[in-house]
Every structure is written in C-alpha cells, then in structure tokens.
C-alpha positions in Angstrom: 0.0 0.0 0.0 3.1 2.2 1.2 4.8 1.6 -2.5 1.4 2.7 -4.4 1.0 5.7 -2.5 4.8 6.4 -3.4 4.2 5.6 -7.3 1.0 7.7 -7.4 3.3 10.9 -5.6 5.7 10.3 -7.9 3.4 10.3 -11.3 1.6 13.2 -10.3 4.8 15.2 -9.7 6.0 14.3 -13.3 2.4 15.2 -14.7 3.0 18.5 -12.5 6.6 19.0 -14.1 6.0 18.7 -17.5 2.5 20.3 -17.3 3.6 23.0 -15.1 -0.3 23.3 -14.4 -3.1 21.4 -12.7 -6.7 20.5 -13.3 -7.5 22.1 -10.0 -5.3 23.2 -6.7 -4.3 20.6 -5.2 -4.7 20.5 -1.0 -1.9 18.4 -0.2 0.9 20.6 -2.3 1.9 23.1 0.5 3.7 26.5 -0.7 6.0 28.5 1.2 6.8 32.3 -0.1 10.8 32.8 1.0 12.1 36.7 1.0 14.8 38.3 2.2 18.5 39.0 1.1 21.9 37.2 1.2 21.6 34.9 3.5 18.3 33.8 1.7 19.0 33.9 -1.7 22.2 31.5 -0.1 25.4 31.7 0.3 26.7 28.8 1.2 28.7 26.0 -0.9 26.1 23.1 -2.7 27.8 19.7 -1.8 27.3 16.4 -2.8 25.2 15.7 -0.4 22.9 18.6 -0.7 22.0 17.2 -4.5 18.9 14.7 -4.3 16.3 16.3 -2.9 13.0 14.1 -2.4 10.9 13.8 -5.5 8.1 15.7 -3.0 10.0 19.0 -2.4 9.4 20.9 -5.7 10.5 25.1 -6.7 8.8 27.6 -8.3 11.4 29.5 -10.9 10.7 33.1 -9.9 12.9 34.1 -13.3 14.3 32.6 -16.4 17.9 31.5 -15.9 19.2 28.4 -17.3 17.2 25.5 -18.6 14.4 27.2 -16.0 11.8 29.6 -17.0 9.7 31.8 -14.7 6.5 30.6 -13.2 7.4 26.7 -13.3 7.5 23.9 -10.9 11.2 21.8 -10.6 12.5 19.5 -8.6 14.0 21.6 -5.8 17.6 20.9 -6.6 20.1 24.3 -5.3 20.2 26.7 -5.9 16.7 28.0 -5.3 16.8 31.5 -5.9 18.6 32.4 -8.9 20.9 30.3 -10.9 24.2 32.3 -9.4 23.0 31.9 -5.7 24.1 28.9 -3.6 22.6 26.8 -0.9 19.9 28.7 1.5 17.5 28.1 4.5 14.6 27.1 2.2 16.9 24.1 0.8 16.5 22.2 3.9 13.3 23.5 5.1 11.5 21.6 2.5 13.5 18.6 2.8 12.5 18.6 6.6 9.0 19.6 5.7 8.5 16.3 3.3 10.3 14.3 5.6 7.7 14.8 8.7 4.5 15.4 6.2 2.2 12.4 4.6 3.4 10.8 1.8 1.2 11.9 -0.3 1.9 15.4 0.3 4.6 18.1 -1.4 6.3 20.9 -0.3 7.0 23.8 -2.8 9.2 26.7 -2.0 9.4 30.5 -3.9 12.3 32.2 -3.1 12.5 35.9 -4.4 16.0 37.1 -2.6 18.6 39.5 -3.1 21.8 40.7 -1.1 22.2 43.4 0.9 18.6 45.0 0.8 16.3 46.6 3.3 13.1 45.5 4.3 12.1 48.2 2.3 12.5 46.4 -1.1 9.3 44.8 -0.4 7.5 47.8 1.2 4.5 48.3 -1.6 4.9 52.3 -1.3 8.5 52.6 -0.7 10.3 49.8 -2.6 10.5 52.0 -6.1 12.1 55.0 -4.3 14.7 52.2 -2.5 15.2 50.8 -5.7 16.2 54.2 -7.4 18.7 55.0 -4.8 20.3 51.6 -5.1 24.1 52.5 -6.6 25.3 48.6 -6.5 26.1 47.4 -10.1 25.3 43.4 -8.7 22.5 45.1 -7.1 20.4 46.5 -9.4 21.6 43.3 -11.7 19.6 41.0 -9.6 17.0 43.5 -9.5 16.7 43.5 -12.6 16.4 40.1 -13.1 13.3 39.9 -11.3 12.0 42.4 -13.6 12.8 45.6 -11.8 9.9 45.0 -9.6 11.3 41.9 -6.9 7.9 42.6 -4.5 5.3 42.3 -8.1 7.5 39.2 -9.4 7.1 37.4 -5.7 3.2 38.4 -5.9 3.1 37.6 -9.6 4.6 33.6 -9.2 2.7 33.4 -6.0 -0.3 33.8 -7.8 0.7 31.1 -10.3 1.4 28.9 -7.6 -2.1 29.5 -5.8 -3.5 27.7 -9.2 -1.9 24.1 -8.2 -1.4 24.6 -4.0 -2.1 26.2 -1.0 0.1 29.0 0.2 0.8 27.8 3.7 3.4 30.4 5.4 5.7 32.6 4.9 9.9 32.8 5.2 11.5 35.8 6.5 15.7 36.2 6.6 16.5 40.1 6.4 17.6 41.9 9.1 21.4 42.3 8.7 21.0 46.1 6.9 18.5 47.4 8.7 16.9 45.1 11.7 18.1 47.5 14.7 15.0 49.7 15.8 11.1 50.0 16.6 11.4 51.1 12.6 12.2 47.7 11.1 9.2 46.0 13.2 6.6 48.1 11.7 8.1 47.4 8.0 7.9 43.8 8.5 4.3 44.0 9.7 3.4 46.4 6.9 5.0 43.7 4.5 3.8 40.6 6.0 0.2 42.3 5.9 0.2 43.3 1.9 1.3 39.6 0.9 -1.7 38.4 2.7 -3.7 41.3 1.7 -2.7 40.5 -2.0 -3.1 37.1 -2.1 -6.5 36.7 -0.5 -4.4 35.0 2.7 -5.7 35.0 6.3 -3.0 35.6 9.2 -4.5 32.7 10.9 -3.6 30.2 8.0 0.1 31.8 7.4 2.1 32.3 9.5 5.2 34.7 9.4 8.4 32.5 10.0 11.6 34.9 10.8 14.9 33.7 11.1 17.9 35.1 13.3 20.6 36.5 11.7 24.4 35.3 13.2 24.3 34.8 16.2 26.4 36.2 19.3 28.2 32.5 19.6 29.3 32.7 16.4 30.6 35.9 16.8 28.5 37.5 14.0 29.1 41.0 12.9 24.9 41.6 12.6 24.0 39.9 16.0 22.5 42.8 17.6 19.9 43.0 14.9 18.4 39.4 16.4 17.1 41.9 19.6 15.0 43.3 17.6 14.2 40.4 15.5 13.2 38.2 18.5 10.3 41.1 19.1 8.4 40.5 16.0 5.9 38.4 17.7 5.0 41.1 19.6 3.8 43.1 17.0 3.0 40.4 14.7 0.7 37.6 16.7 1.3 35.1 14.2 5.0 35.5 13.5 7.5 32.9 15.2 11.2 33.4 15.4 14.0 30.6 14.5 16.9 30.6 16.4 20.3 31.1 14.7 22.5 29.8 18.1 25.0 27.4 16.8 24.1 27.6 13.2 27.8 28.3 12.2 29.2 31.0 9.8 31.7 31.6 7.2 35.2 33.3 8.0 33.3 36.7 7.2 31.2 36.2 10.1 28.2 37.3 8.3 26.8 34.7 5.8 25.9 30.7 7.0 27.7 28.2 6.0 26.6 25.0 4.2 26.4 23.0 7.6 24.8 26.4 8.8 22.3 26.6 6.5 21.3 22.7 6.9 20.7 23.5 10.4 19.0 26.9 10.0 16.6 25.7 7.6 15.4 22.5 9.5 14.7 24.5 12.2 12.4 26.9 10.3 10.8 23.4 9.1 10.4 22.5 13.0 8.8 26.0 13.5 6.4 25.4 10.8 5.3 21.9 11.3 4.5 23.2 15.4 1.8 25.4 13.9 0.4 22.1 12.1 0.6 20.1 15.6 3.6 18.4 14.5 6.2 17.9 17.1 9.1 16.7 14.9 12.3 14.9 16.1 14.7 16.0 13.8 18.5 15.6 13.7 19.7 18.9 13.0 23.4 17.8 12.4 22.9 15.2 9.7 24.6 15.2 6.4 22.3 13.1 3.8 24.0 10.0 2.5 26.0 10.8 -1.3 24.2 8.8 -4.0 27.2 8.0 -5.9 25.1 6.6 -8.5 22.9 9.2 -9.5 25.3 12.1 -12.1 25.8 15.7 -10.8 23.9 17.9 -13.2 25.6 21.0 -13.5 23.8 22.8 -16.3 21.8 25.4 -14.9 25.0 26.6 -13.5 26.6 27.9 -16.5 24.9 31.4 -16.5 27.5 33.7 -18.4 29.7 34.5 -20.9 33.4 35.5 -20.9 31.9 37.9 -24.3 29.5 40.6 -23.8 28.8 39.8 -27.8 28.1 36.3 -26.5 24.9 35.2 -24.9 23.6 32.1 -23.3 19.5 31.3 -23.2 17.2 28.0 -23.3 14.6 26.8 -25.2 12.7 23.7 -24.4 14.9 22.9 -21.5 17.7 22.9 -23.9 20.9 25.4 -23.1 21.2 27.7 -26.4 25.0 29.2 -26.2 25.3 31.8 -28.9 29.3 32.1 -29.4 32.2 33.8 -30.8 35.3 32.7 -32.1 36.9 31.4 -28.3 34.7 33.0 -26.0 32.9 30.6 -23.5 30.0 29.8 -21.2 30.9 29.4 -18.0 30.4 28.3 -14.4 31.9 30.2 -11.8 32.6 27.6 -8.7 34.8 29.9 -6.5 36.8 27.4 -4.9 35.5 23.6 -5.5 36.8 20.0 -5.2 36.3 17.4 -7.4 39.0 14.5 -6.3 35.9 12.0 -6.2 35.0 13.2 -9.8 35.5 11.1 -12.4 34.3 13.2 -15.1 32.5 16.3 -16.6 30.2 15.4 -19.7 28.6 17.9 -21.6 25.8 16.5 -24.0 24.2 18.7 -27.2 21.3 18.6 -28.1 22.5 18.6 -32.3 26.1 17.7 -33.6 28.2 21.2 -32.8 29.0 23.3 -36.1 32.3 24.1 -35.1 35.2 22.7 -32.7 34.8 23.5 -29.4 37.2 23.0 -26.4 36.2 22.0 -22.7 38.3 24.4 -20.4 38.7 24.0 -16.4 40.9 26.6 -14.5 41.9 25.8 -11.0 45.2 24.5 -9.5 45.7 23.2 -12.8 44.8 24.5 -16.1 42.8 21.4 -18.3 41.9 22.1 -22.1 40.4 19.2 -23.8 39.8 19.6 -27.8 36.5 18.2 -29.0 36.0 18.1 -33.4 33.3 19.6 -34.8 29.9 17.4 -35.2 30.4 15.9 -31.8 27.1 15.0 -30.4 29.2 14.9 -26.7 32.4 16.4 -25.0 34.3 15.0 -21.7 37.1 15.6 -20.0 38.3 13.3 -17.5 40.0 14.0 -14.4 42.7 11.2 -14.5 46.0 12.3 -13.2 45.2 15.8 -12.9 44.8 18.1 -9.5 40.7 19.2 -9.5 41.2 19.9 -5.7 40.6 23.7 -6.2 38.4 24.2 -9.3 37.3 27.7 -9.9 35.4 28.1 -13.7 34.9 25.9 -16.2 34.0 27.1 -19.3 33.1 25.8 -23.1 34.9 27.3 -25.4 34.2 27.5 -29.6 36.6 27.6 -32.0 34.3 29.9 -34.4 31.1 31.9 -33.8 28.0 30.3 -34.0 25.3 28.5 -32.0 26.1 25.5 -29.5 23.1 23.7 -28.2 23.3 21.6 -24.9 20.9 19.2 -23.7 23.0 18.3 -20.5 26.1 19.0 -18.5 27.4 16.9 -15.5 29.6 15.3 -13.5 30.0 11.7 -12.7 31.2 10.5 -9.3 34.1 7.9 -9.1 32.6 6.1 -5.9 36.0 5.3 -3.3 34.1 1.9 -2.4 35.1 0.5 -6.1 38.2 1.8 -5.6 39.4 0.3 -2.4 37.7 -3.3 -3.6 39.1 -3.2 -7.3 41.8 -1.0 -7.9 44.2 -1.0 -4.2 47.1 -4.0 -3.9 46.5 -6.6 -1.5 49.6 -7.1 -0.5 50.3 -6.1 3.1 53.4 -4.3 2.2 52.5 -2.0 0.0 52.9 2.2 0.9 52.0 3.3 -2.8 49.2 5.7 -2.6 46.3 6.0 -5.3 44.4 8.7 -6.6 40.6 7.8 -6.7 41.3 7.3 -10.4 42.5 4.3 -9.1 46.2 5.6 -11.0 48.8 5.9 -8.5 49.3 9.3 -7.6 52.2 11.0 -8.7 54.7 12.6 -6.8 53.6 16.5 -5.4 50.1 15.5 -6.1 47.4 17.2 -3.9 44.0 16.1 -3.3 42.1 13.0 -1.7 44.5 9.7 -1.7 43.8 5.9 -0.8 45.7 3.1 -0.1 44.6 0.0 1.2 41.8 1.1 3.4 43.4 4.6 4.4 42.1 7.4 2.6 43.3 10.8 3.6 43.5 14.2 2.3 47.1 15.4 0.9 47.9 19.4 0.8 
C-alpha cells in the first residue's frame, strides 16, 4: 500500500513537471513564499550531499535562468533563488517539511531574494524609491532580473502557484542592513500584511516565519539585529522566530555556511510543522548520504559569458549558447573540489557546427579539444589536481550556435576503488588517486591506499 502511494506521488509530480499546471489546486501541495537578502538567496557551498532532494520538495522558478523559466515547478535541486546563488535556509526546510509530512503530500518553496537589501524592497509604497537610490552594479543586476519590480514578481509567481497549491506560510531572513530599531518591526508587519492582503491570505492560516541572523556565539558581525528580530511576535501575533544559536558562519562572520544553512533551515521546518501540531524529532546535524550513482547535473550553473557579444538562453529545456570565435559559457565555482569526480560530460542537443574545447581553470589549467559534429564532449579528471576548481568554461573555436541538452559530473565512488583497484599485498605504501592511478609525486588532493584514505595538501 506504502509503495502505491509512493508511485502515485511520484506520477503526479511528473504530470506536474512537465504540465507546469493542474486540473485544479491541489490540497496536499503546501507553498511556502521565502524573502529576504543574502543569506536567503544562499550563500553557502552546494555539496554532494545537498543534490537529491525528495521527489516531493518541488520550486517555483521566480525568473528565467538556465534551462528554467519563470513561473514553473522543478524538482528543488540548489540553488533556489537564482541560478548564481548557492545553498539557503529554504533548501533544507522543504526537505524537513516532506520528511515529517504524509506521503502523499509536497512541499514547494518561492524564493525571491537578493543581497544586501532593506526590508524596504518589499514595502509596496517605498520599494521603487529604495530601488532608485540603489548605486550597487550586482545590485540592481539581480533587481533587474526579477524584472525591476522583486515585490510584483514574488506576488506575480505566487499567484501562479495558488493555481496548483495552498500558500501555507511565509519565510522571513533580512535583518542584517536594517533590523536595529522600533522602525524595522513596523516594516515587516506592513509587508507581511500586503502579501496576505494581495493574495487573499488570512494571518490565521500563514504564518510569518523569521529567522535570526548570526548569532552572538558565532561571533556574528549583525548579531545585535536578532534583539529586535526576536520582538516581531509582539507586534505580529502570528510571527515565530527561528533561532540562529549554533548555526555556524563563514570566516566573514556574516553569511551561514553550508552546515549552517542545513541546520537553519530544518529549524524553520520544526517551526512550521509546530503550527500544524507536528512535534518533529529532527536531527539537526545530519549530512544526507551521497548517492554515488545518481550524475551531478551541472547545467543550470553555466549562466555567463566571458563575451559581452556572446549570450547564453534555453529553449525547451535545452541550453542555447550563442558564441564567438573562443569565447565561452561558463560556471563560476569559487573554490571547488572534485577529487571523487570522475568526469565532466557535456551533452548537445545537435552535432556542434564548429570545434569547441572544454576548459577548467583551478590549480591546474585542463583544455580538452572536442571536433566539430560531436554529439558529446568529456574531460576526465585522470591524473590531474581538480582539488581547487574555480570556472569551467566551453569554449568554440568559431562563432555560431552550440546547443546543450545536459552537463554533468560523474562521481568515481571510493568503495570501487578500495575493492578493485588498491594491492592486497600487506606491504604495500604506494598511494592511489581515486582514479584508481597511482598518484604522482607532489600530487594534492584525496588519496587511498589500502583502506586509508586521507586528504594530501
């Protein structure tokens, strides 16, 4: 009975994928609304573990950027705001939220974030006259991707989503700019009230969720703003603040990290499901088991070009990369390991018209030429250091138009390695890169032999 309730959640969510509509709103598909600015719109690295989210937690694209257009359900793989931002509070909210919920219920988040903004931004009479006086280049950038209007985009796919669920709360993380007097409190309200004004929403049903910025143990920079953060349930009756005590930050004491963030967000989930009479026991420390199976798609990353005559847009879930003559689009990864990569695959959806070449830039350059026509371009990692990659790009020899069905990364599971590809012999102090090559001298990165693995610098 268990495994038919499963099956049917799991064909209605493909019928709700590729239909991006229902017949009629569906009850059991809970929305959450998710505003505020960096530490929202997420900050925090997406690991390995962070990639398979349940089939049940679905997003709402609030804008077009990669293979996603606006107004349309997805699984809810990271990142959730924008296809730049990085792991956030809503990420493990939902997962919590399915976890503790019916089977045969969903959770689906919409996240309209961006860094470094007021409370104002949402305000209905003041957020034009905040957005004018905004002088931020990457500021009025993501502005602008919401349309220029953030506050009528989050009321605009809210409204889509009321067509196939029920708008069940609201997320609140802002505070860091502004969150320091009486001032802020009355903002909030004044927001909290237009969303439900605007959306035919009763207080009673949705609540306000608001989570603490860094906390005081963590030695964050903003954690004076959480007095005046813990008082919003004074002024708002149906507000509830999330503690941020131990959620731990990054060395710019400001911004959650990814074990942060994990934490953070299942404790907004715990918040929620009280309301609903769910006491949840919930292991706020966990890290979710890697599927070493499943590929790593990576294509919603690549959301620039090195060319401002270049540009990069989809069509029918298919990447369209309109080039010149070695340019490249690219995916900007900061600072990333992939030791227990095997590979990086990029698929097209039509035999390429020109040559193109598959470049990574890290601790070690890697250029890999690919012929024209090629219907698929790889580059694998043997014997070369991807402990610290920061872009990857693909490049084409000649303008023209490159279209990609799929790019990802396949994982070289270390289990295989230490059964297949390690010596028996006892003796043995040769060390192995998870290639299963032996690793050459100088090299840095993750290492096995025999049933050791470590990590050499």
């Amino acid at each position: 009975m268990k495994r038919n309730l499963k099956l049917t959640v799991l064909l209605a969510v493909a019928t709700l994928l590729s239909s991006n509509a229902w017949a009629e709103v569906d009850p059991d598909f809970y929305v959450y609304l998710c505003i505020g600015q960096s530490n929202m719109e997420g900050q925090g690295d997406i690991e390995d573990c962070d990639l398979s989210p349940d089939d049940r937690f679905l997003m709402m694209s609030t804008l077009d950027c990669g293979t996603r257009k606006k107004g349309q359900w997805y699984h809810a793989t990271p990142p959730l705001a924008r296809c730049d931002t990085h792991l956030c509070p809503a990420d493990y909210f939902g997962r919590t939220m399915v976890a503790n919920l019916d089977e045969g219920k969903r959770v689906g988040v919409v996240v309209v974030a961006i860094g470094g903004v007021k409370i104002d931004l949402y305000d209905p009479d003041s957020w034009q006259s905040y957005v004018n006086s905004m002088t931020e280049n990457w500021q009025i950038n993501s502005v602008n991707a919401y349309g220029g209007n953030p506050l009528n985009r989050l009321l605009e796919c809210a409204k889509e989503a009321q067509k196939s669920g029920v708008i069940k709360g609201i997320l609140l993380h802002q505070g860091e700019s502004d969150a320091y007097n009486d001032a802020w409190l009355k903002s909030v309200k004044k927001v909290y009230e237009n969303l439900l004004t605007e959306l035919n929403l009763k207080a009673e049903d949705v609540p306000l969720i608001a989570g603490e910025v860094g906390s005081e143990d963590q030695n964050g920079i903003c954690c004076s703003a959480n007095n005046t953060i813990d008082r919003l349930p004074n002024i708002i009756p149906t507000a509830l603040v999330v503690s941020s005590v131990g959620c731990t930050l990054q060395s710019d004491n400001l911004h959650f990290d990814s074990q942060g963030y994990r934490k953070l967000g299942r404790r907004y989930a715990k918040t929620m499901l009280s309301t609903m009479g769910i006491e949840a026991d919930i292991d706020e420390n966990e890290v979710p088991p890697i599927d070493y199976t499943q590929p790593v798609d990576m294509t919603n990353r690549f959301t620039y070009c090195w060319n401002n005559a270049e540009s990069v847009t989809s069509e029918d879930g298919i990447l369209i990369y309109n080039s010149v003559q070695w340019g490249g689009v690219a995916c900007w990864l900061g600072s990333a390991n992939w030791s227990e990569y095997a590979k990086i695959v990029f698929e097209f959806a039509e035999p390429t018209p020109m040559a193109t070449q598959i470049f990574i830039q890290g601790s070690e350059e890697i250029k890999v030429w690919v012929n024209a026509k090629a219907n698929s371009a790889e580059c694998l990692f043997d014997g070369h250091d991807v402990s610290n990659v920061s872009q990857i790009a693909l490049q084409a020899s000649a303008a023209g138009v490159v279209k990609i069905s799929r790019i990802y990364l396949l994982r070289q599971p270390p289990t295989s390695i230490l059964q297949t590809k390690i010596p028996n012999s006892e003796e043995t102090t040769q060390w192995y890169m998870l290639n299963g090559q032996p690793a050459p001298q100088g090299y840095k990165g993750i290492v096995v032999s025999k049933d050791k693995k470590v990590w050499r610098k």
